[in-house]
C-alpha positions, 0 to 999 in steps of 0.5 A, a space after each residue: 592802666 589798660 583795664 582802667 582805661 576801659 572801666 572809664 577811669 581815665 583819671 586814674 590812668 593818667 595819675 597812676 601813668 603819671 606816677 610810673 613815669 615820675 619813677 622813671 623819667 627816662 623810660 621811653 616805654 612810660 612816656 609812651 604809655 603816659 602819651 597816649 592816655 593825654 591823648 586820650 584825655 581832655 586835659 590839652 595842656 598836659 599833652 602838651 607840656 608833656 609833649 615838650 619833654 617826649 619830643 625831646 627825648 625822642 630826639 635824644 633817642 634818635 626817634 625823628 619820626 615818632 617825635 614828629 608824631 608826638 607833636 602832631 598829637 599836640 598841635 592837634 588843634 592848637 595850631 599856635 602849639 610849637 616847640 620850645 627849643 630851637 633846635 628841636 623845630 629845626 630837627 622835627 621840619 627837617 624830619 617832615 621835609 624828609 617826609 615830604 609834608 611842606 605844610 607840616 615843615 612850614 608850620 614848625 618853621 613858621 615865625 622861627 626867627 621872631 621866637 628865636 632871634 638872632 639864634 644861630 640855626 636863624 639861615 638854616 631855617 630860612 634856607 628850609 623854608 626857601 627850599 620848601 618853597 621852591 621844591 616842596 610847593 612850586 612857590 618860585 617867588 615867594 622861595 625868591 623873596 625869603 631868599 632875598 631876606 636871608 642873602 640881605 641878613 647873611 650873606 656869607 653864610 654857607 646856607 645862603 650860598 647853597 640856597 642860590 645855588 639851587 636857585 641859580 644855578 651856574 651853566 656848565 662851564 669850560 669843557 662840559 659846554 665843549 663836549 656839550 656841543 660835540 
C-alpha cells in the first residue's frame, strides 16, 4: 500500500486497504491503515462514514484519545460532521474536556438533546456543558442559563444536583465556621 501511495495510485491503496479491513473488520491495525489513506484521499464521506465505526471501536478498545483524533479527522471541515451515537459523543467530549479543549468539548455536545431527545445521557451532557462553561471559558451566565434549563427539566436528577453545587456552593457550616474563627 505504501509503495502505491507514493507511485500516485492513491485509489488503489484505499481499494486494496479497503479489501484488508473487509478480512478483518476488527483489526485496529487495518482500520488504522484504512484511515490514514481516507485522510489522504478526497473522498470526505468515506472518511467519514469510515470514521463512525473507528471512533466506535476505539472506544471499545479503550483508545479515547485516538478516537478523539479520528473524529477531528473527520470533522476537518465539516463542522456539521458528529457522531451518531449518544454515548459515543458523550464519551469523546468527555475526552476533550479532559484535554482541556472547551471548544472542541462544546462542538460535540452542541445540539445534543435535539439529535437525541429524551435520551437518558440528555442531564449529563448539560451538566458538561454548564461545567465547560463555567470552568472551561469563564462564562458565568451562559453556565447559569443552561443550568437553569437542566434544573427546569430534571430537577432531581444527580447531574443537576452536582452542577449547583459547583455553582453554589454552601459555606462551611457548624464546626468548620467555629474553628474558622479561632
Amino acid at each position: 500500500v505504501a509503495q502505491m501511495v507514493q507511485r500516485g495510485a492513491l485509489a488503489a491503496a484505499v481499494v486494496q486497504a479497503r479489501q484488508w479491513l473487509h478480512d478483518s473488520p476488527d483489526s485496529l491495525a487495518e482500520h488504522r491503515r484504512y484511515h490514514r489513506l481516507l485522510v489522504l484521499d478526497t473522498d470526505r464521506q468515506e472518511l467519514q462514514t469510515h470514521g463512525q465505526q473507528f471512533v466506535a471501536l476505539l472506544l471499545k478498545n479503550r483508545s479515547p484519545s485516538e478516537a478523539l483524533q479520528v473524529y477531528q479527522d473527520c470533522a476537518q471541515g465539516a463542522p456539521d460532521y458528529v457522531p451518531a451515537s449518544a454515548a459515543v459523543t458523550l464519551v469523546l467530549a468527555k475526552s476533550a474536556w479532559k484535554k482541556h479543549d472547551s471548544a472542541l468539548t462544546l462542538q460535540l455536545l452542541r445540539g445534543f438533546d435535539k439529535r437525541f431527545p429524551h435520551h437518558l445521557l440528555v442531564p449529563e451532557v448539560y451538566a458538561l456543558i454548564v461545567r465547560v462553561l463555567y470552568q472551561g471559558l469563564g462564562r458565568h451566565d451562559q453556565a447559569q442559563h443552561v443550568f437553569k434549563g437542566l434544573q427546569r427539566r430534571y430537577p432531581h436528577n444527580p447531574h443537576t444536583l452536582d452542577v449547583a453545587r459547583m455553582l453554589h456552593p454552601q459555606p462551611a457550616s457548624g464546626l468548620s465556621a467555629s474553628l474558622g474563627r479561632v
